[in-house]
C-alpha positions as CSV (number, residue, x, y, z in Angstrom):
1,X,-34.3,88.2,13.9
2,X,-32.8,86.4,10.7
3,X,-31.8,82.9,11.4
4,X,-29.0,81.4,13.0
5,X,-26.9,78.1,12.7
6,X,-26.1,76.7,16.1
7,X,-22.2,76.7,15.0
8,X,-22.9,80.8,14.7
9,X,-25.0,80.7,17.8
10,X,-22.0,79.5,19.5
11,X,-22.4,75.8,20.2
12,X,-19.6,73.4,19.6
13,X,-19.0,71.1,17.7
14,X,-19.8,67.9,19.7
15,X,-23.4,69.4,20.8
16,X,-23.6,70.2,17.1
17,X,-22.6,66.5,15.8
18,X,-25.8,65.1,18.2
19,X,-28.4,67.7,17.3
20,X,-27.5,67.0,13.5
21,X,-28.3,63.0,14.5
22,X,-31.6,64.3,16.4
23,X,-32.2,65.7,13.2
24,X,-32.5,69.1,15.1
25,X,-31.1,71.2,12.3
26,X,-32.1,74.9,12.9
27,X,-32.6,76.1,16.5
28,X,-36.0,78.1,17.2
29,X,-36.7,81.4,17.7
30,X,-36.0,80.8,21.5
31,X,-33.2,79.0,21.4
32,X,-31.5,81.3,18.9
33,X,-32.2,84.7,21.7
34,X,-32.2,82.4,25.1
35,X,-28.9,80.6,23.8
36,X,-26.9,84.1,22.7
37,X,-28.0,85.7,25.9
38,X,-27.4,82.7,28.1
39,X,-23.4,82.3,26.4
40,X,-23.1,86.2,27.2
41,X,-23.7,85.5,30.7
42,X,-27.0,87.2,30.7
43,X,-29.8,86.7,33.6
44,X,-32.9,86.2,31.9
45,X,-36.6,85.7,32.2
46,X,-38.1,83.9,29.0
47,X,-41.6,83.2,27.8
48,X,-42.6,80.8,25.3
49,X,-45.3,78.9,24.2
50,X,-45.0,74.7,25.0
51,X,-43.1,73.0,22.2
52,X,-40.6,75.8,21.5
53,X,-37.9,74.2,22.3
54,X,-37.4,76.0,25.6
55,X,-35.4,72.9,27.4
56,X,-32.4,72.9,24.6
57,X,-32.1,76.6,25.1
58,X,-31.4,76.6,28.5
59,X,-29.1,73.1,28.4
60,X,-27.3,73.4,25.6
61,X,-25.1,76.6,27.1
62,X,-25.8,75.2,30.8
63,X,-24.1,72.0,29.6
64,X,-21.4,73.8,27.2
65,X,-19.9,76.0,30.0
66,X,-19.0,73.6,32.8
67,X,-16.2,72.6,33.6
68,X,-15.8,68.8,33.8
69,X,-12.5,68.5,35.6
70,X,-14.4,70.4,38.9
71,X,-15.6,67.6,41.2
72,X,-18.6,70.3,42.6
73,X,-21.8,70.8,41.6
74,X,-22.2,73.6,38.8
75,X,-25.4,73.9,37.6
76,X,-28.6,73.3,39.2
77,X,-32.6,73.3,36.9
78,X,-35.7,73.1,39.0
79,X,-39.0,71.9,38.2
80,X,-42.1,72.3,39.4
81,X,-43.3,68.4,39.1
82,X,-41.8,65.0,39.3
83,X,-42.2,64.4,35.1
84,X,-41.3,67.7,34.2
85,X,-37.7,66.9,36.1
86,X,-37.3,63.7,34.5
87,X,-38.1,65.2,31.4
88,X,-35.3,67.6,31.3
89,X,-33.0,64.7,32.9
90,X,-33.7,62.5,29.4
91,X,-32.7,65.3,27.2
92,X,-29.8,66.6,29.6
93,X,-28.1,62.8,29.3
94,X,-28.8,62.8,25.6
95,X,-25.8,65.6,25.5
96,X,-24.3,65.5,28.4
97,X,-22.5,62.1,27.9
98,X,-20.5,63.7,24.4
99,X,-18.9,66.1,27.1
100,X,-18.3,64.1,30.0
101,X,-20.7,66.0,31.8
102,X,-22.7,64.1,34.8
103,X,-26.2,64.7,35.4
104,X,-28.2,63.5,38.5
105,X,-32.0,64.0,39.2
106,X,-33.4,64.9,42.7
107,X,-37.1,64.3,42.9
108,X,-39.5,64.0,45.8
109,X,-40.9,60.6,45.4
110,X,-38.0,58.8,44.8
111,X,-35.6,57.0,47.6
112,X,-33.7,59.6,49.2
113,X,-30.9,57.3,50.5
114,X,-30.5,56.2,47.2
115,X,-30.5,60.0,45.7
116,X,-27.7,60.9,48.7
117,X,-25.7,57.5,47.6
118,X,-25.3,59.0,43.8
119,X,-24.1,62.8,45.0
120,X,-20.8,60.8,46.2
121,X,-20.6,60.2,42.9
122,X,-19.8,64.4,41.9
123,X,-22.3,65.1,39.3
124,X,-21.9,68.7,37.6
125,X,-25.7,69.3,37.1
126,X,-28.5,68.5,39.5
127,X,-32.2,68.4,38.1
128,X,-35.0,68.3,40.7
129,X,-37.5,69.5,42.3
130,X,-37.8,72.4,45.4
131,X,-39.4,70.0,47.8
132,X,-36.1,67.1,47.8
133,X,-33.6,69.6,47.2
134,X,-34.6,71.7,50.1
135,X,-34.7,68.6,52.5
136,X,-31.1,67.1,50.9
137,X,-29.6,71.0,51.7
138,X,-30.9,70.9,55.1
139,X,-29.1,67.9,56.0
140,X,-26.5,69.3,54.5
141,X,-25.9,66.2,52.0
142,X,-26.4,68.5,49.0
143,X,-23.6,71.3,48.8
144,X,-24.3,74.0,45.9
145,X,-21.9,77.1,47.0
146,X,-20.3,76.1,43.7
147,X,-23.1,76.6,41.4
148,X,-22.7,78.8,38.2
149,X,-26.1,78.4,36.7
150,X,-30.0,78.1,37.9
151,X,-32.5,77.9,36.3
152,X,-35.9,77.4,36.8
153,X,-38.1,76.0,34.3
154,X,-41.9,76.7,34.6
155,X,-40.8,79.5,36.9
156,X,-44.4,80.6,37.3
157,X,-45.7,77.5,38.4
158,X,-42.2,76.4,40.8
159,X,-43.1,79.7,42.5
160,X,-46.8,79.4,43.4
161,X,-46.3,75.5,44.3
162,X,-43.4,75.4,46.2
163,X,-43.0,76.1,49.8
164,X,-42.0,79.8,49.7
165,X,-39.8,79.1,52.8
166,X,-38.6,75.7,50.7
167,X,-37.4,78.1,47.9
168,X,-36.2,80.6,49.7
169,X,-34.0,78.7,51.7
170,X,-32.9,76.7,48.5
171,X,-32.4,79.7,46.6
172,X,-30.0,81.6,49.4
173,X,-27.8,78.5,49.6
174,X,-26.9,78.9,46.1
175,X,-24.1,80.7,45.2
176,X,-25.0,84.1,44.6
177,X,-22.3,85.0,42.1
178,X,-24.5,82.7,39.7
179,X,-26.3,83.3,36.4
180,X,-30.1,82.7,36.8
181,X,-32.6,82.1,34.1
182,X,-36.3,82.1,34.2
183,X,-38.4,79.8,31.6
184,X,-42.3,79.5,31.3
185,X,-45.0,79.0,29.1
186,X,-46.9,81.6,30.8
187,X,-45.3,84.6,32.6
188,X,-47.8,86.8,35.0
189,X,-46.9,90.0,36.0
190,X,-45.9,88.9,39.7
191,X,-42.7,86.9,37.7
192,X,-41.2,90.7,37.4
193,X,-41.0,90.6,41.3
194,X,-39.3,87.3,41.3
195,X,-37.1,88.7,38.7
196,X,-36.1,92.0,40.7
197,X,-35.4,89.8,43.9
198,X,-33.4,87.0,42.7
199,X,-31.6,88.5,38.9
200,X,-29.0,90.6,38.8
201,X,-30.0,93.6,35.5
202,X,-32.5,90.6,33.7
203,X,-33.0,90.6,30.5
204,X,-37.3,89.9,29.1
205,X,-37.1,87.4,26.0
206,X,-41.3,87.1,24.9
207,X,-41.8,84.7,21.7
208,X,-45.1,85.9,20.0
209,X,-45.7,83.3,18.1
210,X,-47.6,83.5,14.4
211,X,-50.3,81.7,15.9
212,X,-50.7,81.1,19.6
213,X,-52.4,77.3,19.2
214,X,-51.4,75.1,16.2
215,X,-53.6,75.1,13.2
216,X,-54.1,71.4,13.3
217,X,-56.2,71.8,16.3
218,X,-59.9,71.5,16.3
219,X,-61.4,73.2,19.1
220,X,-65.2,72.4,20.0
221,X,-67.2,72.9,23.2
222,X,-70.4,71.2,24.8
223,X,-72.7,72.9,27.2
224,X,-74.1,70.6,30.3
225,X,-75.2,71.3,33.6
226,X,-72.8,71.3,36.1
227,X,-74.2,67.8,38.0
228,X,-74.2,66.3,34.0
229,X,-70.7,66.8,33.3
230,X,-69.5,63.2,34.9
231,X,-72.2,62.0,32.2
232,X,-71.1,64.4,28.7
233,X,-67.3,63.3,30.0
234,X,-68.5,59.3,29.8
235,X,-70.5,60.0,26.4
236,X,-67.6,62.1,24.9
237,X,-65.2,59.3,25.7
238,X,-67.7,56.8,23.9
239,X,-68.8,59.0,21.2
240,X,-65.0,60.4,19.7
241,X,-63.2,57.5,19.2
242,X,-59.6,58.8,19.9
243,X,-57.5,57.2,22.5
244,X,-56.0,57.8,24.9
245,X,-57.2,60.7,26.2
246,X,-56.2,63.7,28.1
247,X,-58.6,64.8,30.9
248,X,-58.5,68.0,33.0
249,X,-60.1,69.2,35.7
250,X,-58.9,72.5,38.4
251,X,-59.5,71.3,41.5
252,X,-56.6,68.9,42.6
253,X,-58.5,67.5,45.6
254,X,-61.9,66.4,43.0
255,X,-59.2,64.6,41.3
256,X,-59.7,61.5,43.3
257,X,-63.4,62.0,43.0
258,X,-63.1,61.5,39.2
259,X,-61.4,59.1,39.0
260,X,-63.2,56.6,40.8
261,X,-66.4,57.6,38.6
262,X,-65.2,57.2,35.5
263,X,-63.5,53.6,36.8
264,X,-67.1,53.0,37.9
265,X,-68.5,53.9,34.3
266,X,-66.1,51.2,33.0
267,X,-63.1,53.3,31.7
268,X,-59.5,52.6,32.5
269,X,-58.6,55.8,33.6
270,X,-55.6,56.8,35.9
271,X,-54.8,60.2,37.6
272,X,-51.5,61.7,37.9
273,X,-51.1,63.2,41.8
274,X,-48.4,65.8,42.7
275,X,-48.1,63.6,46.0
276,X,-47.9,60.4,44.6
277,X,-44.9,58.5,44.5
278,X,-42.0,58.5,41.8
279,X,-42.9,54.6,41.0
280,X,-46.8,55.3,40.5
281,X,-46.3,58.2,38.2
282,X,-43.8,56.6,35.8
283,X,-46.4,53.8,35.7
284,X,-49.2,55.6,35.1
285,X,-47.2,57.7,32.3
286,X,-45.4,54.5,30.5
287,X,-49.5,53.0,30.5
288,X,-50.9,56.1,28.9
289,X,-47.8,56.4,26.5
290,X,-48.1,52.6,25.3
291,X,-52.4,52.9,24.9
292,X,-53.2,50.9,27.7
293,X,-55.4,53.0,29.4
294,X,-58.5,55.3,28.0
295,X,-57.7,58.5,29.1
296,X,-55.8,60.1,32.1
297,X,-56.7,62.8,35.2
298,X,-54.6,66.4,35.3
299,X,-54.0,69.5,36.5
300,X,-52.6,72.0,34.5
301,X,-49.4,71.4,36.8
302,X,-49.0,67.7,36.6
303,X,-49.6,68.0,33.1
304,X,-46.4,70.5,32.6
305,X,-44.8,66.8,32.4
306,X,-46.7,64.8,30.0
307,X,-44.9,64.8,26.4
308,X,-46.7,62.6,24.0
309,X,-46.2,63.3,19.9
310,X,-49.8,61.6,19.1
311,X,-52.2,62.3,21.9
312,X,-55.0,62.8,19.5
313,X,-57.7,64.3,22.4
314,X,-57.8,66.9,25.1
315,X,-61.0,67.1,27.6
316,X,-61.6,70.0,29.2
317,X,-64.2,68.9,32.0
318,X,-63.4,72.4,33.4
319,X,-62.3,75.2,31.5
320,X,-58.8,77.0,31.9
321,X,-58.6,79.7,34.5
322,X,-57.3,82.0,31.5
323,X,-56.2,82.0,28.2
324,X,-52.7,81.2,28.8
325,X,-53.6,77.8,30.3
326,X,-56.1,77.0,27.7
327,X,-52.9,77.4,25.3
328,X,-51.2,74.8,27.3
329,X,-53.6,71.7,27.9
330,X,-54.2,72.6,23.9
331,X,-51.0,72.5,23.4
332,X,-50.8,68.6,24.6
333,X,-52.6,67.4,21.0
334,X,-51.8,68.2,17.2
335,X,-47.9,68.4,17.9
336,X,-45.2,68.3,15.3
337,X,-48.2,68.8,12.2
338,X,-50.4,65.9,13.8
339,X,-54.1,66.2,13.9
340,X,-55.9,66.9,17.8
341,X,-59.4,67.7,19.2
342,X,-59.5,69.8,22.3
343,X,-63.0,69.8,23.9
344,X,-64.2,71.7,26.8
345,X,-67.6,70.8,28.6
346,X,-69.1,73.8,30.1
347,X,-72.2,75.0,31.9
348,X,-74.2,77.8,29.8
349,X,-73.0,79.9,32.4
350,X,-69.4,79.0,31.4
351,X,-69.7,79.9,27.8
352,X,-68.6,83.6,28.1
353,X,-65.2,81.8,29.0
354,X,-65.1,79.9,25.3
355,X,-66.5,83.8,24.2
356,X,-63.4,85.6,25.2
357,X,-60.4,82.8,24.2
358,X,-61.5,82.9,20.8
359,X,-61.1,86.7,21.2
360,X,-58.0,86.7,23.2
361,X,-56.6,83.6,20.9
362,X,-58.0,84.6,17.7
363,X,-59.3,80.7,17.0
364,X,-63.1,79.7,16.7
365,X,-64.3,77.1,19.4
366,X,-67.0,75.5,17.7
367,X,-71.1,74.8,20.0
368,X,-71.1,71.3,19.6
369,X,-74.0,68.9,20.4
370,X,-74.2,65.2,21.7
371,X,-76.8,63.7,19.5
372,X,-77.8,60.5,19.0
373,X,-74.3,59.1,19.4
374,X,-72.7,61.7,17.5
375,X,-71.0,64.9,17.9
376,X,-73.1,67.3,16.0
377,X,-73.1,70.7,14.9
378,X,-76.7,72.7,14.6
379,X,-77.5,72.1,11.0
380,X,-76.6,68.5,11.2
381,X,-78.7,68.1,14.1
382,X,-81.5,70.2,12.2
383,X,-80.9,67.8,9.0
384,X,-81.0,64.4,11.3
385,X,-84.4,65.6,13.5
386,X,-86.0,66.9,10.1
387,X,-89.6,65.3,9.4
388,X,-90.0,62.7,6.9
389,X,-93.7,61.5,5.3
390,X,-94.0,57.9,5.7
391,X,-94.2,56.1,2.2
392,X,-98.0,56.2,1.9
393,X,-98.1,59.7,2.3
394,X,-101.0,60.1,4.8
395,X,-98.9,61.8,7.4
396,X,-98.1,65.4,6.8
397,X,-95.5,67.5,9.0
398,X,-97.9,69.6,10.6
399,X,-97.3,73.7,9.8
400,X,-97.3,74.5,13.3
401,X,-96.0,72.6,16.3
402,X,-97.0,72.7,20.4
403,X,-94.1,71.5,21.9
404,X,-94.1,70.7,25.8
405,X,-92.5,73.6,27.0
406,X,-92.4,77.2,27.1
407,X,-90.8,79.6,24.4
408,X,-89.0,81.3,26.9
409,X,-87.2,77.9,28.1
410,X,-86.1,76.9,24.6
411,X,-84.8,80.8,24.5
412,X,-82.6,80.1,27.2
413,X,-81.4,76.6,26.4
414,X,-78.3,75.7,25.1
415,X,-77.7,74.6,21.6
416,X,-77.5,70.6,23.1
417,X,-80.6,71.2,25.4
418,X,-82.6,72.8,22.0
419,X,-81.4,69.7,19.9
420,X,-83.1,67.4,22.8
421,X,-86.1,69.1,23.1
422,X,-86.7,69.7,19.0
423,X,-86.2,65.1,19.0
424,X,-88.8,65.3,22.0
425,X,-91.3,67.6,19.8
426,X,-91.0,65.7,16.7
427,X,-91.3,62.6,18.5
428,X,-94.8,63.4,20.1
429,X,-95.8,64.9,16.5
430,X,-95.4,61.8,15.0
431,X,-97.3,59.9,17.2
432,X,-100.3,62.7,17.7
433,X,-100.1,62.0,13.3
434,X,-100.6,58.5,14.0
435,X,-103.2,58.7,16.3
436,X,-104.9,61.4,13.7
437,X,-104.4,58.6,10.5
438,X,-108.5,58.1,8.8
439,X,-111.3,55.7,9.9
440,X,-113.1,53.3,7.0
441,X,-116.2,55.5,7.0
442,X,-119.5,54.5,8.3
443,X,-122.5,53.9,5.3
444,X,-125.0,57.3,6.1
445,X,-128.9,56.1,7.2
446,X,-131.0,56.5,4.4
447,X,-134.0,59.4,4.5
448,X,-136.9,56.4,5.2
449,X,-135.4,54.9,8.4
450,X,-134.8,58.1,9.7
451,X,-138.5,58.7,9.2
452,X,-139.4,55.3,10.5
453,X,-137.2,55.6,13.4
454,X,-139.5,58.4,14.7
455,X,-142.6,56.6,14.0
456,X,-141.8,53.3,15.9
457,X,-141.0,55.5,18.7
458,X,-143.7,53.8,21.7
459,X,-145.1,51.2,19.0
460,X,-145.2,47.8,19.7
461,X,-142.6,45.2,18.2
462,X,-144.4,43.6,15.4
463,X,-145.2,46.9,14.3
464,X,-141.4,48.5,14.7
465,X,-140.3,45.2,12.4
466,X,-143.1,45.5,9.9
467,X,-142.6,49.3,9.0
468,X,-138.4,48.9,9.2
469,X,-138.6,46.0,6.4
470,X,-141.3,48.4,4.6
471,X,-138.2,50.8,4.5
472,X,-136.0,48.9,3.3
């Protein structure tokens, strides 16, 4: 698809005029096929990778196409978390003033009196989340029989989190003479079922990007056993000196858990809850944002809302359920050009997981060792454990080593567990050497006290002396 002007796209001239001062000159490949398909009055389901620009391409013609003199509310986006809402509310009011359009967010977590106090006040777009927006149509303090447009960003994850009865019921108070639009980073095969049940003749819009993780990304992984990875986390914190940090883990009730060890081990370390309130996550975000904590907890879905241009490190203390996600919690580092380090701890029987994402995502995910306070490869940690003679050149590197366990155990290590057990070996070399360094020699008995010594044998003591200092 050649390239596009976002005058020839269809946008007008005051969305234009703020883009140009974003210095947002040339839309993306998503915006240029979301936005003509969105301005036709298409339904459509979109996937594209994180950072694509996927937020202006659904706003932009959301925004463009309401009417402001309409007191209802025309256009509804929902989001799967808390940030991810307020996300899309900070770059809806960067536009939405220039066209007198009002925008409102309606997030769990947040005061709901307060939230009902401002729909008196007509906005035209509502950004929110299932959970509130559910509750506020139930009391019936949130009308949206006059909605144009939905869409729902993250669709994949809004689905599986939400209360399907929550959606549902949302979703059939809408109007249904509406356009709907589905966006996501990742797009599984059950989104074709949401699409058939809720889109009238979708259009699919899939952005294959030259390369599904940026180039600027290193990618390295460590291998632990499971009860160790608390410790590789610590020691990774300590050893790569790039701060703050992005930590995630899969399990949203170990989250807690974590957290409280790694506060234990002396880190300031936060963790970002889905049930937490609106007050506690803003703080937790603003902290991370300005550097004043060390690293911060996540699930893949609470991390749909974190947006920081210089995050320089992503932890994997477990690894993606698939390659998709692995993509996304990449995707947090090495934005806009900049530099990142994603690194996943894994248990040996974890590595056929770092196996097939380099297949699926053609990258290379470097073995990586924790060595001496340093993050090593193999041949640096074969250069720092080799053998040198001390100066006097007594002690020789012996040809043939017994270490203190079996060849069949350092078969089946890992590259970190070989790198411990080759410092182990050479350590206990160097002292067997030691222990082996040459004596001052004895001087050898001469031929006439041996000869003497078996003659004194049973003779008296005068005797014994007088034939000893004959031998001498």
């Amino acid at each position: 698809m050649s390239s596009r002007t976002w005058s020839e796209l269809g946008i007008n001239e005051p969305l234009v005029r703020l883009l140009e001062e974003q210095q947002i000159i040339e839309p993306t490949q998503v915006q240029q096929e979301a936005i003509q398909a969105l301005l036709a009055g298409k339904d459509i389901g979109v996937k594209s990778q994180t950072g694509s620009g996927k937020t202006l391409a659904f706003l932009l013609p959301m925004l463009q196409k309401i009417d402001i003199s309409s007191k209802a509310i025309q256009a509804v986006v929902l989001a799967p978390t808390q940030e991810l809402a307020m996300q899309i509310v900070r770059v809806a009011d960067t536009y939405a003033d220039a066209l007198g359009v009002k925008v409102q967010q309606l997030i769990g977590g947040a005061a709901v009196k307060r939230q009902i106090e401002k729909l008196k006040l007509n906005p035209h777009l509502v950004v929110g989340t299932p959970g509130r927006m559910n509750e506020l149509v139930k009391s019936k303090k949130l009308k949206l029989h006059a909605v144009k447009f939905l869409v729902i960003d993250e669709a994949d994850q809004t689905f599986e989190l939400g209360s399907p009865a929550d959606i549902e019921n949302l979703l059939f108070s809408i109007n249904k003479q509406r356009q709907t639009a589905f966006f996501s980073a990742t797009y599984p095969d059950l989104m074709e079922r949401y699409e058939r049940r809720w889109m009238s003749e979708p259009e699919r819009i899939v952005i294959s990007p030259a390369e599904k993780v940026a180039s600027t990304i290193e990618h390295y992984y460590v291998v632990c056993d499971q009860r160790s990875k608390l410790d590789y986390t610590r020691r990774l914190l300590r050893t790569v000196d790039a701060r703050p940090a992005l930590l995630f883990v899969n399990d949203t009730n170990q989250i807690s858990n974590w957290e409280a060890k790694l506060k234990f081990e002396g880190f300031k370390v936060e963790a970002l809850y889905g049930e937490a309130d609106k007050q506690r996550r803003a703080s937790t975000l603003t902290a991370f944002r300005e550097g004043k904590l060390d690293a911060i907890l996540s699930t893949d879905v609470t991390a749909r809302g974190i947006d920081i241009a210089d995050l320089p490190l992503v932890i994997q203390i477990e690894p993606a359920i698939d390659a998709d996600h692995y993509v996304h919690r990449a995707g947090r580092t090495g934005r806009m050009g900049k530099q990142g380090l994603m690194i996943s701890i894994v248990t040996s029987k974890e590595k056929f997981i770092m196996d097939k994402f380099m297949k699926q995502l053609d990258i290379t995910i470097e073995e990586r060792m924790l060595f001496r306070g340093k993050l090593l490869n193999e041949s640096q940690v074969s250069e720092a454990t080799r053998y040198v003679p001390n100066k006097s050149g007594n002690a020789k590197r012996p040809a043939a080593t017994t270490p203190s366990v079996s060849a069949k155990a350092v078969e089946g290590a890992s590259m970190q567990q070989k790198a411990e057990i080759k410092g182990q070996t050479e350590q206990k070399n160097r002292v067997k050497i030691d222990k082996k360094s040459p004596k001052a020699p004895t001087k050898a008995p001469t031929k006439a006290k041996k000869k003497n010594e078996g003659k004194n044998k049973g003779a008296p003591k005068w005797l014994k002396e007088k034939r000893e200092n004959n031998g001498q």
